[in-house]
GUVO-185921 format. One record per residue (C-alpha): residue number from 1; x, y, z. Coordinates in steps of 0.05 Angstrom, whole numbers. Layout:
<pts>
+-----+--------+--------+--------+
!   i !      u !      v !      w !
+-----+--------+--------+--------+
! NUM !      X !      Y !      Z !
...
+-----+--------+--------+--------+
</pts>
This chain:
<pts>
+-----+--------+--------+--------+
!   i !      u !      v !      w !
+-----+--------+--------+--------+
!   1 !     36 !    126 !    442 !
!   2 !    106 !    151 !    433 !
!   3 !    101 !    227 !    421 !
!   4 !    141 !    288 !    415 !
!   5 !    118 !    358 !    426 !
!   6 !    143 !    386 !    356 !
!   7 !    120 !    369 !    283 !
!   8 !    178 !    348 !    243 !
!   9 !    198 !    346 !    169 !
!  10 !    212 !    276 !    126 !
!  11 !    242 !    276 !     65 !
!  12 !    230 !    226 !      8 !
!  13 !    303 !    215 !    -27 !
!  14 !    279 !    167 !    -76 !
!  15 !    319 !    179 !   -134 !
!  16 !    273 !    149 !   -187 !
!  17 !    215 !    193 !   -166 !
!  18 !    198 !    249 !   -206 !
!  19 !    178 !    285 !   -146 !
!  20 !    247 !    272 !   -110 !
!  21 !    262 !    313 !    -48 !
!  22 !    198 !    344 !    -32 !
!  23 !    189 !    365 !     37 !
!  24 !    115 !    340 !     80 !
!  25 !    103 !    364 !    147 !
!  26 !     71 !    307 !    188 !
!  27 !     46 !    309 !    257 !
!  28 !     94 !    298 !    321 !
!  29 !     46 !    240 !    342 !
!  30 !     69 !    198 !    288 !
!  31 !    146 !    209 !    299 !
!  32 !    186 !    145 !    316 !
!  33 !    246 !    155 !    367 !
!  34 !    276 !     78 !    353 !
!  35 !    257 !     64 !    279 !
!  36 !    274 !    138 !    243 !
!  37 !    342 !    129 !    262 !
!  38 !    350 !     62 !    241 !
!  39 !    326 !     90 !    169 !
!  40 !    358 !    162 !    180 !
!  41 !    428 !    116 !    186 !
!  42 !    425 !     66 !    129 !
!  43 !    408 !    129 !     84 !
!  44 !    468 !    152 !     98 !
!  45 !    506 !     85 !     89 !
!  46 !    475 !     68 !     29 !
!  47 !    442 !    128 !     -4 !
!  48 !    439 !     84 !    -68 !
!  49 !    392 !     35 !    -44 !
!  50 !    436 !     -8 !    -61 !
!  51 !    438 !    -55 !      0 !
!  52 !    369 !    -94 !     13 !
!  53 !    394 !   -143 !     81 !
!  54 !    356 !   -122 !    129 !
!  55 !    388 !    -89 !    200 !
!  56 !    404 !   -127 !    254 !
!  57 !    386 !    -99 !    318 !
!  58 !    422 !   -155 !    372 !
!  59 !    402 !   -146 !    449 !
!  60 !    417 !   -215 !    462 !
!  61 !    363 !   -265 !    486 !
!  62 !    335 !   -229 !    420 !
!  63 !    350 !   -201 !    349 !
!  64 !    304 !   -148 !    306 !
!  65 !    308 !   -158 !    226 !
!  66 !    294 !    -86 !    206 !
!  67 !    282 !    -82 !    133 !
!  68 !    309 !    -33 !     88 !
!  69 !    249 !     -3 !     62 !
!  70 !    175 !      4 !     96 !
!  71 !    129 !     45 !    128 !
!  72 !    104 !    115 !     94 !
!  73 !    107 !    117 !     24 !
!  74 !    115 !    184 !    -20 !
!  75 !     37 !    177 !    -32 !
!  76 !     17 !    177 !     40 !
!  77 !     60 !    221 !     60 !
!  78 !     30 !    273 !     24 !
!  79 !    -45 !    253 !     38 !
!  80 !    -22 !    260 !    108 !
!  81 !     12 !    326 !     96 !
!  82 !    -46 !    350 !     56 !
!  83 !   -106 !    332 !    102 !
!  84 !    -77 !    359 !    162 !
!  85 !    -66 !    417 !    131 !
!  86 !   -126 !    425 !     97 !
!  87 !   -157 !    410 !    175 !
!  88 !   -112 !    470 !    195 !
!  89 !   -138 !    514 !    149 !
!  90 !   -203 !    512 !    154 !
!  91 !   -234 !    518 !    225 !
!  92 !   -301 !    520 !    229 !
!  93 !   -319 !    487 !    171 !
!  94 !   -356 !    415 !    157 !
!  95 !   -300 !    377 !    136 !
!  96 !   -304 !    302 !     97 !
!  97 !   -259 !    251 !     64 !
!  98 !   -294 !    210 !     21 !
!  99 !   -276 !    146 !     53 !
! 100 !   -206 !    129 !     93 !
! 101 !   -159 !    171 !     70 !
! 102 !   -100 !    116 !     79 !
! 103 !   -121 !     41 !    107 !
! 104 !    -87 !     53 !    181 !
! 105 !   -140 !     57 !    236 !
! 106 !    -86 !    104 !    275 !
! 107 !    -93 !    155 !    217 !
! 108 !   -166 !    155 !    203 !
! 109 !   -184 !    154 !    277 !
! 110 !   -155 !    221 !    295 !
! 111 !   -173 !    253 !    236 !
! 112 !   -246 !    238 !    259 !
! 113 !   -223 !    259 !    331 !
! 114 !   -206 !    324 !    297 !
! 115 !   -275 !    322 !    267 !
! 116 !   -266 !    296 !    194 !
! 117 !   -326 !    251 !    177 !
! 118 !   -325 !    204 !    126 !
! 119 !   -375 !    199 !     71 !
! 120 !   -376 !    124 !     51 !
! 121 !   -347 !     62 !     83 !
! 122 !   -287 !     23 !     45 !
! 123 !   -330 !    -12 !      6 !
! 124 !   -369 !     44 !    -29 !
! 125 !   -434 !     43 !     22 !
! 126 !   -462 !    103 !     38 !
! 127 !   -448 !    135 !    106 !
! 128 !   -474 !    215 !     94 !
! 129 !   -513 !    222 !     26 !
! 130 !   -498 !    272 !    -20 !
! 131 !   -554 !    307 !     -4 !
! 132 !   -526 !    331 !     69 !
! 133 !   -471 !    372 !     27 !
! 134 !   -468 !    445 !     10 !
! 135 !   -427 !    487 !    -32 !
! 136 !   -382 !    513 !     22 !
! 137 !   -361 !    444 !     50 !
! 138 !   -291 !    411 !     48 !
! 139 !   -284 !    347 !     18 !
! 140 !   -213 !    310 !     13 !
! 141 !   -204 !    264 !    -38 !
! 142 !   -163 !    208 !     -1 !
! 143 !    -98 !    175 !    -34 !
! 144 !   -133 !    119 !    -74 !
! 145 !   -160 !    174 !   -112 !
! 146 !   -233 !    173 !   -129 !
! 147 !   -280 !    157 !   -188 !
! 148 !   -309 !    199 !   -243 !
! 149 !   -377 !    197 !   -219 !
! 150 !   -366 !    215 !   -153 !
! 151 !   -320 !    278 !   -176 !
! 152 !   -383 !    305 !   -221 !
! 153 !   -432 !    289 !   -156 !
! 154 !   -386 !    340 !   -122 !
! 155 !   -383 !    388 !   -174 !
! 156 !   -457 !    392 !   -181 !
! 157 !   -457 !    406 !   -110 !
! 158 !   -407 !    458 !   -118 !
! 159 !   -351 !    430 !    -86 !
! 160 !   -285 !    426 !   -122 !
! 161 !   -260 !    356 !   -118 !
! 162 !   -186 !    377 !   -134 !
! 163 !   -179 !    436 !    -85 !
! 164 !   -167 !    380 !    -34 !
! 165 !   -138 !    316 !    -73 !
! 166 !    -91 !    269 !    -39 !
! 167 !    -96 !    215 !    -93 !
! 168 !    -18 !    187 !    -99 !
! 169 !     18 !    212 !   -149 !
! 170 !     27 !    149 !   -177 !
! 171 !    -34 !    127 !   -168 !
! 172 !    -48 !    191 !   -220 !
! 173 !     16 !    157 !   -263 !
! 174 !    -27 !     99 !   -285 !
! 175 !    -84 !    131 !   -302 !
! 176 !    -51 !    179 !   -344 !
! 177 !    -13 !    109 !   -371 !
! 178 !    -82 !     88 !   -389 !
! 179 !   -102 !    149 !   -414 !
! 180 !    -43 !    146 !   -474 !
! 181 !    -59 !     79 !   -490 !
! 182 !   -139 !     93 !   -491 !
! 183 !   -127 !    156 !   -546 !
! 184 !    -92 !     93 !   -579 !
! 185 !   -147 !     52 !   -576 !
! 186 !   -114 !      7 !   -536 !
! 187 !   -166 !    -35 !   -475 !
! 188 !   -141 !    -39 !   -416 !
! 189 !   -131 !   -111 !   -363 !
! 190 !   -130 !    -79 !   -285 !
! 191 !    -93 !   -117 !   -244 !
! 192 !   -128 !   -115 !   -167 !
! 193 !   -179 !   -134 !   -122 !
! 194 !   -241 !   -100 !   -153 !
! 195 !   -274 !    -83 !    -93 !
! 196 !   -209 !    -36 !    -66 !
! 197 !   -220 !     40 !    -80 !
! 198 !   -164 !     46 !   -116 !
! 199 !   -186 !     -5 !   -167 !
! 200 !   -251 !     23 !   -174 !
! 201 !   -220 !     96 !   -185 !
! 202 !   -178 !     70 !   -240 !
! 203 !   -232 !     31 !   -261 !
! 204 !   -268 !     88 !   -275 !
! 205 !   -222 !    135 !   -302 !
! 206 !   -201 !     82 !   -350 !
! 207 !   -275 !     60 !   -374 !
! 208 !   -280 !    136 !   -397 !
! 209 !   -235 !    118 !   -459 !
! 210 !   -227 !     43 !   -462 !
! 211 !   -262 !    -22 !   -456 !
! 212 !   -237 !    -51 !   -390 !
! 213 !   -228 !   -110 !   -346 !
! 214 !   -200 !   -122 !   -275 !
! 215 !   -164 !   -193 !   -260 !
! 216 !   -142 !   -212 !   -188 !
! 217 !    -83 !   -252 !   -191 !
! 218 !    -42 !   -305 !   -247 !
! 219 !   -102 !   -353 !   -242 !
! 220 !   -152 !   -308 !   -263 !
! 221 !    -98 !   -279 !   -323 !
! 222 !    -97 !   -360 !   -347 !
! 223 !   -175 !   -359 !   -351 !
! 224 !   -169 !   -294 !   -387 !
! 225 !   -114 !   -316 !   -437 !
! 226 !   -157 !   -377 !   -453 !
! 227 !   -216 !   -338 !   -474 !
! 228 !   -178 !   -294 !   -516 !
! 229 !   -146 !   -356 !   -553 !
! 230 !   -207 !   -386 !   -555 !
! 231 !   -188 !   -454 !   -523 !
! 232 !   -239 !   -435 !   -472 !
! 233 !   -314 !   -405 !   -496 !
! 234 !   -336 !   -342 !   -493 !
! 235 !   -387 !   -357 !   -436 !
! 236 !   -333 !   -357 !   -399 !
! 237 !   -314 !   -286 !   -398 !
! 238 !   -383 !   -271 !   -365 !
! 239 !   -379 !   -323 !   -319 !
! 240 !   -304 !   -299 !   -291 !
! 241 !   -303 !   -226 !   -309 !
! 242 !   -371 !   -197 !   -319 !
! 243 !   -384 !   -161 !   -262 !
! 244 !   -313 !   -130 !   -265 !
! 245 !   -314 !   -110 !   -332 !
! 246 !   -344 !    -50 !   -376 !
! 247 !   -409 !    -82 !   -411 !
! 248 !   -391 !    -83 !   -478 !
! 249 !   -318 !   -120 !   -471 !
! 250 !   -309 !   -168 !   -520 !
! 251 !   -242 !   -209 !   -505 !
! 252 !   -227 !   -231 !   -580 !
! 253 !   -245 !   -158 !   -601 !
! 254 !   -218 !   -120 !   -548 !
! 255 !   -158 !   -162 !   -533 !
! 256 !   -128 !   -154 !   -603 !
! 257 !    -98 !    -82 !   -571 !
! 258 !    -83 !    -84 !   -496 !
! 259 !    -39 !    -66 !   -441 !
! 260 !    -37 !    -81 !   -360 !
! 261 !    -43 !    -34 !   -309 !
! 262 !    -55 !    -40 !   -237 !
! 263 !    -72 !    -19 !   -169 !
! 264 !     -7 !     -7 !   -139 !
! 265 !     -4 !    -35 !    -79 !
! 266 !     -9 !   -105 !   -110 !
! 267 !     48 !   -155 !   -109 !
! 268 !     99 !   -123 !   -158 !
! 269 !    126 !   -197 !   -184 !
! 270 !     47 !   -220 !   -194 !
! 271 !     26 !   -166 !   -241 !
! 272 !     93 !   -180 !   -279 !
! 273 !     65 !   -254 !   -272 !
! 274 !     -3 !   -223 !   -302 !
! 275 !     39 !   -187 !   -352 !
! 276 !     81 !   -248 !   -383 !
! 277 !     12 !   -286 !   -384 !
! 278 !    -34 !   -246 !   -422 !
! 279 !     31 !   -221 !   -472 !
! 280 !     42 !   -297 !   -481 !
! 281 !    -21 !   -306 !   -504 !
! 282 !    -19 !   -237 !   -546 !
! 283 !     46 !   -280 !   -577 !
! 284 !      9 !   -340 !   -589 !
! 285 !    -51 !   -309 !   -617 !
! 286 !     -9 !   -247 !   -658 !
! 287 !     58 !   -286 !   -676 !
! 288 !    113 !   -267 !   -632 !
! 289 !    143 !   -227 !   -687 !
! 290 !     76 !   -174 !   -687 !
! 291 !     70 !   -186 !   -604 !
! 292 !     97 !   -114 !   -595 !
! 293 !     43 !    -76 !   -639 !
! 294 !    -19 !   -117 !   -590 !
! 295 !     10 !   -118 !   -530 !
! 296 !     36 !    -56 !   -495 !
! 297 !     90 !    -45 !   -444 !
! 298 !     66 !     -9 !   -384 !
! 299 !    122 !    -32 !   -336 !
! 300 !    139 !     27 !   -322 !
! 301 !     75 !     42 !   -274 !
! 302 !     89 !      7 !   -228 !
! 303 !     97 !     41 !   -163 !
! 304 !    180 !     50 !   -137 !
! 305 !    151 !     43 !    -62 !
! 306 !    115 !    -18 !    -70 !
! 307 !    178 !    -41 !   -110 !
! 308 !    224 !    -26 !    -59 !
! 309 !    186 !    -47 !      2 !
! 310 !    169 !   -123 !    -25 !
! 311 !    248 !   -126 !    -44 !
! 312 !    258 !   -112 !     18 !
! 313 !    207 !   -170 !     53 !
! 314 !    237 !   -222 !     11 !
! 315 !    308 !   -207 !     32 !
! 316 !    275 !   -205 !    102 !
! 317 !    249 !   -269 !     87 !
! 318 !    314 !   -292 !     71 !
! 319 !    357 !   -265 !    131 !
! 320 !    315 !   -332 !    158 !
! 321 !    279 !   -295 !    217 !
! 322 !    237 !   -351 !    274 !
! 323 !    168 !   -314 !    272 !
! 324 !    154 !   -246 !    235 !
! 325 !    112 !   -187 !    256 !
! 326 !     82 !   -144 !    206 !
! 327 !     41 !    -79 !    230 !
! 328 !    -13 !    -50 !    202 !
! 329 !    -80 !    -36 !    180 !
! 330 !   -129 !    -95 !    172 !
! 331 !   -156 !    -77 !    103 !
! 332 !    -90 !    -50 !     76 !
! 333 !    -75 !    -89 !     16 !
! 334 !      1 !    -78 !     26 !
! 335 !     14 !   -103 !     82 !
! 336 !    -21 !   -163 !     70 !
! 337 !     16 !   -171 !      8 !
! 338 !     80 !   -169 !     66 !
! 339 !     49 !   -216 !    104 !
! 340 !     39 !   -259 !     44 !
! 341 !    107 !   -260 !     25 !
! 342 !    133 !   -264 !    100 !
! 343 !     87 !   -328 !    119 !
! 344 !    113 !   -371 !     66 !
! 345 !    183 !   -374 !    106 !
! 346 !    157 !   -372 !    188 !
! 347 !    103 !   -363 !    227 !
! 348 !     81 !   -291 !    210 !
! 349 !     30 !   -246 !    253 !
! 350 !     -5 !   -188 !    215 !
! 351 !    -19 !   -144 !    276 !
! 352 !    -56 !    -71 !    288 !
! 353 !    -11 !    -42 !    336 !
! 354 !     16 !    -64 !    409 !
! 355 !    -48 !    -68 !    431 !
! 356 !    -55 !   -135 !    402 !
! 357 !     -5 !   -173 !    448 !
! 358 !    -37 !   -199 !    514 !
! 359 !     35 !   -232 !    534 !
! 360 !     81 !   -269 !    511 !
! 361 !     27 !   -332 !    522 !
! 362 !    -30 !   -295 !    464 !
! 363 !    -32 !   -253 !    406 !
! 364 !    -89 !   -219 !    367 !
! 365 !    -75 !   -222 !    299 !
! 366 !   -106 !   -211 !    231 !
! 367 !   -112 !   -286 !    183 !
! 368 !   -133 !   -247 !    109 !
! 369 !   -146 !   -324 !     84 !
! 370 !   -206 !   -333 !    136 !
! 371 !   -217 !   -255 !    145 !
! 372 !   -217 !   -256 !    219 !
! 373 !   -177 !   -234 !    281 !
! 374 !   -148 !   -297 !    307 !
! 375 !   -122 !   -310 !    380 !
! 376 !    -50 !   -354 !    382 !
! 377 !    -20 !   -375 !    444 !
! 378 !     47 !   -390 !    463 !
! 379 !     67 !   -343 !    401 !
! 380 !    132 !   -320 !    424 !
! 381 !    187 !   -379 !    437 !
! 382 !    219 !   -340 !    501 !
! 383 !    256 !   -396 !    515 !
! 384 !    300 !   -390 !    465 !
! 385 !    352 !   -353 !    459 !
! 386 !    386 !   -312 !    402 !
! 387 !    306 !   -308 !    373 !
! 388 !    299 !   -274 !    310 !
! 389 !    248 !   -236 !    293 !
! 390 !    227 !   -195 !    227 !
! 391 !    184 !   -130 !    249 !
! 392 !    157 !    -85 !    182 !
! 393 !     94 !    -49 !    164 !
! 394 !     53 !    -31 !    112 !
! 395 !     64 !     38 !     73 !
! 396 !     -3 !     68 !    111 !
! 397 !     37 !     50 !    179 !
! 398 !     73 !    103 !    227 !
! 399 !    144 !     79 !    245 !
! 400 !    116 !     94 !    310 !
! 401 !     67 !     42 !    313 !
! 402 !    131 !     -8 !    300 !
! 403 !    167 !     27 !    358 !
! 404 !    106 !     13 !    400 !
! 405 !    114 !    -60 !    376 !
! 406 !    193 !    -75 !    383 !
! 407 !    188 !    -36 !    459 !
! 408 !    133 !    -84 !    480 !
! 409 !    161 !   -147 !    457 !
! 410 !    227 !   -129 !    496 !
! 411 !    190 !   -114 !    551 !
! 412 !    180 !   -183 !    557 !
! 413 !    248 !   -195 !    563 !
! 414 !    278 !   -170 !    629 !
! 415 !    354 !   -182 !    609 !
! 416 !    355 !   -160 !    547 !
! 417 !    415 !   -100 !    527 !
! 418 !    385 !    -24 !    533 !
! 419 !    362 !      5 !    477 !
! 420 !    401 !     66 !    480 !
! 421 !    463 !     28 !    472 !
! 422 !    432 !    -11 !    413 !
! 423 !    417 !     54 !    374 !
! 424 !    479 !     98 !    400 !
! 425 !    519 !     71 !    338 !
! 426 !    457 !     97 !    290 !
! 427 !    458 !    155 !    327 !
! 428 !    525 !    175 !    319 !
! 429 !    528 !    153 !    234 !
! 430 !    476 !    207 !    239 !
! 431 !    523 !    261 !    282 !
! 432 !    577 !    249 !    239 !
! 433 !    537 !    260 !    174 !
! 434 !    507 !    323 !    204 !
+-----+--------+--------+--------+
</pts>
């Protein structure tokens, strides 16, 4: 890996975040050389976000489409921030996340190295039981935040679950969304995989003060909108949505007040989709004139990073790249959601690291559809010349997992232009600003 022998400061500019301009410290290991600059450059370009066409990065047989907006997130950069401090601070003690703190194997694996254990696997299986705890342990709560059960199974253990809590801000924003509308007696549709921490947090923090019900995608919000208009029968609802529901939702009681939240690092555009569905059928079942006092707004939850970085994959997408590469964890919800936007325009490999390219001839690479690694050969056209490709990450990625990436594709080709040169004219919109 790329590394550097100092920690350095990153900054999140985001203008719409209420939490603009906070400083994290994050470790030197996960500094990028090639790929901070790029960003550090186009901040200062376009400091309004205003621009979303990806950068070009030409050295000739080849081009990189950078996007403008990937990698760490707000939220993980201060998980990161907090659980290497918390690591820092307390030497000698038994240390524990609950589960992954972010879904990036880099991440997680040297936290462990540095002797955090985890508690439970992704999926909510046990790894060390309760029991094993004691009152003077650390326990992190990772960035997907955690359920209400498992925060009083800490307190009655002694352990304060907030003294150490890395759950995303705006992961926190929704459930204090849902919160409001529960004192209103509104229910509450989740839009996300119910199975994904996250959605099981909110799930649970949401169940406290409304009836509740989690839906994966559009398909699943027709089979819901049916029910509630009654043009499918009730059965239905236990058929679809039972196990993913709180077990006394009624969907022609408890739709009659409603809104949408959901996990946030779902497709942005599908839980509008969800969203203009369910109020549809709010419309249909209200009259469009009363729509407003059943169905409530809550488009303003939705996360600004997972926003910004699928605006930014589409007008990857539409820079028309040959093949895409998109880095990151294999259970990370966004950057499948990347790789699901990405594959619909070229052939698009969802990849761990460099590590997963043999040669030019094979690639390792994740399929989500069939939930396996897959082996391609002959993935990379070198033949060609002027190749584009698109190269992102999730959120839970370190740019310097992308550097790794971009240095070992061009690696395979022997004439193509030094980097240096390709990043002095980054480097020197960023002397210029300093």
């Amino acid at each position: 890996m790329l590394n550097d022998v100092l920690s350095f400061n990153t900054r999140c500019l985001t203008e719409n975040s209420p939490m603009a301009r906070k400083e994290f410290i994050i470790p030197a290991m996960y500094k990028s050389p090639v790929i901070r600059k790029v960003k550090e450059a186009n901040k200062i370009t376009d400091p309004r976000k205003k621009d979303l066409a990806p950068t070009e990065l030409d050295f000739g047989p080849l081009t990189f489409l950078i996007p403008r907006h990937f990698g760490f997130c707000y939220g993980v950069e201060n998980a990161i921030d907090i659980a290497y401090r918390t690591v820092e601070e307390n030497p000698g003690k038994n240390i524990y996340l609950l589960s992954e703190m972010i879904h990036n194997p880099t991440v997680n694996e040297d936290l462990q190295k540095k002797g955090v254990k985890f508690l439970f696997e992704t999926d909510g299986s046990v790894r060390i039981p309760f029991e094993e705890l004691h009152s003077d342990d650390v326990v992190i709560v990772p960035a997907f935040g955690t359920t209400l059960e498992i925060e009083e199974k800490l307190k009655a253990k002694g352990i304060n679950p907030y003294q150490y809590n890395t759950t995303c801000p705006f992961v926190e924003k929704v459930w204090k969304r849902g919160n409001q509308l529960g004192k209103k007696g509104y229910s509450l549709v989740v839009h996300g995989k119910h199975e994904h921490e996250e959605t099981r947090a909110t799930f649970s923090h949401s169940a406290d003060h409304s009836e509740v019900v989690v839906v994966l995608n559009p398909d699943e919000a027709h089979i819901l909108a049916d029910i509630m208009t009654e043009k499918r029968p009730l059965e239905d609802f236990g058929k679809y949505f039972g196990h993913k529901s709180t077990p006394n939702f009624n969907p022609l009681k408890d739709l009659e007040f409603f809104g949408v939240i959901n996990q946030t690092t779902m497709l942005a555009t599908e839980t509008q989709e969800v969203m203009d569905i369910l109020k549809k059928a709010a419309q249909e079942k209200f009259g469009e004139e009363n729509v407003l006092d059943h169905f409530a707004d809550t488009s303003d939850t939705l996360c600004y990073a997972t926003n910004e970085n699928q605006s930014a994959t589409y007008a990857l997408a539409e820079a028309k790249p040959d093949i895409a590469i998109v880095v990151g964890g294999y259970n990370s919800s966004n950057t499948m959601h990347l790789v699901e936007i990405l594959e619909q325009h070229c052939p698009t490999y969802h990849v761990r690291d460099a590590g997963e390219f043999d040669s030019p001839e094979a690639i390792q690479h994740f399929n989500q559809w069939k939930k396996e690694i897959l082996s391609t050969e002959n993935w990379l056209p070198t033949e060609k010349r002027g190749l584009r490709i698109a190269l992102t990450s999730g959120a839970s990625c370190p740019d310097v997992l992308v550097d790794e990436v971009l240095l070992k594709i061009l690696s395979y080709y022997p004439d193509a232009a030094d980097i240096n040169e390709i990043l002095r004219p980054f480097e020197e919109t960023m002397i210029i600003e300093g």
